[in-house]
Backbone as CSV, one residue per row, in Angstrom:
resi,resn,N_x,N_y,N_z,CA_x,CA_y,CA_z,C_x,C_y,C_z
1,UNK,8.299,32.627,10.724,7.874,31.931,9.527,6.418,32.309,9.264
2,UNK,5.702,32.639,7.969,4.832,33.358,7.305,4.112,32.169,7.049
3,UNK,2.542,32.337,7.016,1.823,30.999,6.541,2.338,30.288,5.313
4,UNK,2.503,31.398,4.474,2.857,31.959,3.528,4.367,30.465,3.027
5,UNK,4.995,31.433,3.430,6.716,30.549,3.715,5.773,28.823,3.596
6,UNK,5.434,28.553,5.061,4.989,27.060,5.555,4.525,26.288,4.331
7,UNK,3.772,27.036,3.677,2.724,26.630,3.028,3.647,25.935,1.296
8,UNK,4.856,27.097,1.138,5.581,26.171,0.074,6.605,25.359,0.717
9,UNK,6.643,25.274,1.505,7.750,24.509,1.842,7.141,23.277,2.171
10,UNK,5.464,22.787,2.421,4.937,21.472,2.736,5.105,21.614,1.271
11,UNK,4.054,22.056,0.417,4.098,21.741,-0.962,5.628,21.411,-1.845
12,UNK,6.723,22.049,-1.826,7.736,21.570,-2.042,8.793,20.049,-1.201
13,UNK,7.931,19.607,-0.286,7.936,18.747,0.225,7.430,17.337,-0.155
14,UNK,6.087,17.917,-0.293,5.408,17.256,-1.101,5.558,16.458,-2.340
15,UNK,6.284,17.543,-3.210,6.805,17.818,-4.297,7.547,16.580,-4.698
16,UNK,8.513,16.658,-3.678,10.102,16.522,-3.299,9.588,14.900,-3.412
17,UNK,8.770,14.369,-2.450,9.020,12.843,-1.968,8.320,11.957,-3.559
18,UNK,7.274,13.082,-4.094,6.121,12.184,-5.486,8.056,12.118,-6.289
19,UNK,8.213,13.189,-6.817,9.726,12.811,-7.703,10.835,11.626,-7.084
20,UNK,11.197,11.312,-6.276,11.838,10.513,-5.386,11.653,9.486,-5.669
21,UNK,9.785,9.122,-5.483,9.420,7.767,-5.464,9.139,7.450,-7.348
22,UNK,8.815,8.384,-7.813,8.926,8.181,-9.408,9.990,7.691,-10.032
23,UNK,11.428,8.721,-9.611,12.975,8.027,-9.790,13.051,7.040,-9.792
24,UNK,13.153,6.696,-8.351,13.682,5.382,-7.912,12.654,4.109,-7.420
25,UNK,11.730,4.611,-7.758,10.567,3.254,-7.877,10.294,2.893,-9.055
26,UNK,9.978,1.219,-8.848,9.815,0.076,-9.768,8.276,0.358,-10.179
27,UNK,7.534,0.379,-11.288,6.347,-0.036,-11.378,5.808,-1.254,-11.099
28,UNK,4.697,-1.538,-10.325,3.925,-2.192,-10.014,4.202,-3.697,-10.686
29,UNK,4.196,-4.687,-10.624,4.348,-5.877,-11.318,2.494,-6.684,-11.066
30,UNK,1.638,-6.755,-12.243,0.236,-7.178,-12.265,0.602,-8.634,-11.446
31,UNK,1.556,-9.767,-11.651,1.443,-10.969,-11.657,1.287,-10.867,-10.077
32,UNK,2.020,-9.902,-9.468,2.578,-10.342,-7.867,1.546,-9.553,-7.192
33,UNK,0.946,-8.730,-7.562,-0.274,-8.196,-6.664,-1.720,-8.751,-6.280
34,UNK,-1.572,-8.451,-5.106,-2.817,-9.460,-4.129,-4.050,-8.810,-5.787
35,UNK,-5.260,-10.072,-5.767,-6.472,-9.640,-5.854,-6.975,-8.129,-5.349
36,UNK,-7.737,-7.586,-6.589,-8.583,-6.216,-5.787,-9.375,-6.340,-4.624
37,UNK,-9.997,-7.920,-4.744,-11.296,-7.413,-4.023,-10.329,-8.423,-2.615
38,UNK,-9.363,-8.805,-2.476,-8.798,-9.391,-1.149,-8.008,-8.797,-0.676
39,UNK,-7.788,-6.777,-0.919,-6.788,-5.741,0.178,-7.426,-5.922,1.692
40,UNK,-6.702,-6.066,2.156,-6.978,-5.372,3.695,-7.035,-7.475,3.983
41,UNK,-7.125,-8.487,3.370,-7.093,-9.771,3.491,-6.091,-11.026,3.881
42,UNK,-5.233,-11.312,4.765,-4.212,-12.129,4.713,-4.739,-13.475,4.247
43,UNK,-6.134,-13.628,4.168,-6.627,-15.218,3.435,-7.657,-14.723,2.288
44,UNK,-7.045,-14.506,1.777,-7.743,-14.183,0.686,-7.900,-15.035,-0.713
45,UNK,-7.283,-15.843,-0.541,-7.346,-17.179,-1.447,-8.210,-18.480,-0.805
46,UNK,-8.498,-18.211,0.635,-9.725,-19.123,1.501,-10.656,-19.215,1.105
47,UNK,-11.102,-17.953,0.584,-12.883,-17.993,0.928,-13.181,-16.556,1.591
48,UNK,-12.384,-15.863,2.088,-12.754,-15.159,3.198,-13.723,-14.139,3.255
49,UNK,-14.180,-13.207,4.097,-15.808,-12.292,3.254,-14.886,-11.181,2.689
50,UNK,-13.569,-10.940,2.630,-13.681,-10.009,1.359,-13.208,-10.103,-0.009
51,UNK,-13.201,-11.372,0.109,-13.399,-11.861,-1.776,-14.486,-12.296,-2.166
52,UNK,-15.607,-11.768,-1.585,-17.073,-12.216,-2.149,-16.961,-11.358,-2.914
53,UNK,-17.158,-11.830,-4.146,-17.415,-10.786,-5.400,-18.369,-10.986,-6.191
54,UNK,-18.993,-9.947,-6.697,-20.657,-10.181,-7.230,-20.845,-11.331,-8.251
55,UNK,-21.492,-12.356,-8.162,-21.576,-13.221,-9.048,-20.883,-14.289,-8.584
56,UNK,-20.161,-14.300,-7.586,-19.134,-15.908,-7.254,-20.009,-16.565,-6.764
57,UNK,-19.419,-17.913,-7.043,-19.882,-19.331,-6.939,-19.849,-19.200,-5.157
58,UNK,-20.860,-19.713,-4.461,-20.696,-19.897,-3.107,-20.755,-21.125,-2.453
């Protein structure tokens, strides 16, 4: 196998899984997604330090 070869076959791989998930995936629903600034947060409706957001009430 040629770098060459490797090299389309990740990219057609690649390819392969973005079309897949385009098909058969749902777009995003705004209502049900966590806050921006509370990813990486399981309390994020607490208080917790990563929903300090510039300007909040403390």
């Amino acid at each position: 196998m040629t770098r060459r070869f490797g090299i389309i076959v990740a990219l057609l791989g690649v390819l392969g899984v973005v079309v897949i998930d385009w098909t058969l995936g749902v777009p995003p629903d705004p209502f049900r997604a966590p806050d921006p600034m509370a990813f990486g947060s399981t309390s994020g409706a607490s208080g917790a330090i990563c929903t300090f957001a510039p300007g909040a009430q403390q």
